[in-house]
C-alpha positions in Angstrom: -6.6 -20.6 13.3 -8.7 -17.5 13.2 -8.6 -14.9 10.4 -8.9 -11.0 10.7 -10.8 -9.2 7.6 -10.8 -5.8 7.1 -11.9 -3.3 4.0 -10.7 0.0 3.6 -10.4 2.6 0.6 -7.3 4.6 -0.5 -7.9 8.4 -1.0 -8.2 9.6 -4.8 -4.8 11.4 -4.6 -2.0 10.3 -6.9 0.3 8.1 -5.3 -2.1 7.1 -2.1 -2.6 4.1 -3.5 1.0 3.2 -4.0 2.1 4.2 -0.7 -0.6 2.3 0.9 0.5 -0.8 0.0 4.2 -0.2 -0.2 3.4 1.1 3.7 1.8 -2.4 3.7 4.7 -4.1 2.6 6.7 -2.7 5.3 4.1 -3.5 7.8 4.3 -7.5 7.0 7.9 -7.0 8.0 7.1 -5.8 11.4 4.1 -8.7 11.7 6.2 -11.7 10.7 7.9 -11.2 14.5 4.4 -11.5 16.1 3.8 -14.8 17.7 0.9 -16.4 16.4 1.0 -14.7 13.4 0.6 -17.5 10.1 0.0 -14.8 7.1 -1.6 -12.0 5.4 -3.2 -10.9 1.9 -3.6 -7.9 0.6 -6.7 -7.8 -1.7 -6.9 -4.6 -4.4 -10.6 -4.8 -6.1 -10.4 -5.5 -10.0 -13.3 -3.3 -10.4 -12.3 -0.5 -7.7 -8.6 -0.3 -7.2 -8.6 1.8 -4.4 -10.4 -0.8 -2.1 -8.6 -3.2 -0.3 -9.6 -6.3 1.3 -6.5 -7.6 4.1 -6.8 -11.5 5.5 -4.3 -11.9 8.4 -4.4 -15.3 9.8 -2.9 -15.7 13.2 -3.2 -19.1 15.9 -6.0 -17.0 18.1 -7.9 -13.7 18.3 -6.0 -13.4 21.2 -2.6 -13.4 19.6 -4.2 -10.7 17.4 -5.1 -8.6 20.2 -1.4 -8.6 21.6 -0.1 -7.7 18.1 -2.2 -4.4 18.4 -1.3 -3.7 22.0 3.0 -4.2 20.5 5.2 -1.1 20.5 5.0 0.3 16.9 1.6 -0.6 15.8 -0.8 2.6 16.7 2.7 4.2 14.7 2.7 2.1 11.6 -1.6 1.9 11.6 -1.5 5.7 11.9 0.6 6.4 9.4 -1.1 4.1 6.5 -4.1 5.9 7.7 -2.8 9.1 6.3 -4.3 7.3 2.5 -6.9 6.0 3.5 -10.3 8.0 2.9 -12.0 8.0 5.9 -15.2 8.9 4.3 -15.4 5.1 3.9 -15.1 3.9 7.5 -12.7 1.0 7.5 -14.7 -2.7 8.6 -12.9 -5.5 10.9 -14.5 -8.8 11.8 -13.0 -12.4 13.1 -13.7 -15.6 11.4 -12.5 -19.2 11.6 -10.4 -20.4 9.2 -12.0 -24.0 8.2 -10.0 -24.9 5.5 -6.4 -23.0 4.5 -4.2 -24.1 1.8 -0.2 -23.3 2.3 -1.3 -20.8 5.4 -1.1 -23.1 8.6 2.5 -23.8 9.3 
C-alpha cells in the first residue's frame, strides 16, 4: 500500500475554507469507486487552519495514476483549486505505508 501526501493552503476569503473541504467531501465520493483506492484524511493545521495536509492510501502508485487520468478528475481538482491560494504552490510526494491501522482492507 502506497500513500499520496499533499499540502495545500486555502485563500483568506470567507467561506474558502469551508468550501474546500465540503468540495473535499464530495470528492471522497467520486474516489471510493476507484480501484485501488483504501482511504483518505483530510488534515486542517491546529495552528494554521487554512493548511491542509490529504493522505490517500491506494494498493499502488499506479492505481493512483489511473484515478487522475478517470473522467471527472481535472473537473473536480479544478474546481477545489478555485480556494486554494496558489501563492503557496501545493506539494505531492509517494510513500510506503509500513504500518496502517483500520486503512488496509
Amino acid at each position: 500500500m502506497i500513500a499520496v501526501v499533499s499540502r495545500c493552503r486555502t485563500l483568506d476569503t470567507p467561506g474558502a475554507t469551508e468550501a474546500y473541504v465540503a468540495g473535499s467531501a464530495d470528492f471522497l465520493e467520486w474516489l471510493r469507486d476507484q480501484p485501488g483506492f483504501r482511504g483518505r484524511l483530510l488534515l486542517a493545521d491546529r495552528d494554521d487552519p487554512r493548511s491542509f495536509t490529504h493522505v490517500r492510501l491506494f494498493d499502488s502508485v499506479e492505481d493512483y495514476e489511473a484515478m487522475v487520468l478517470r473522467p471527472g478528475y481535472a473537473e473536480r481538482i479544478e474546481a477545489l483549486g478555485a480556494h486554494l491560494d496558489l501563492e503557496t504552490v501545493p506539494t505531492k510526494s509517494y510513500a510506503d505505508v509500513a504500518l496502517a491501522d483500520g486503512f488496509a482492507g
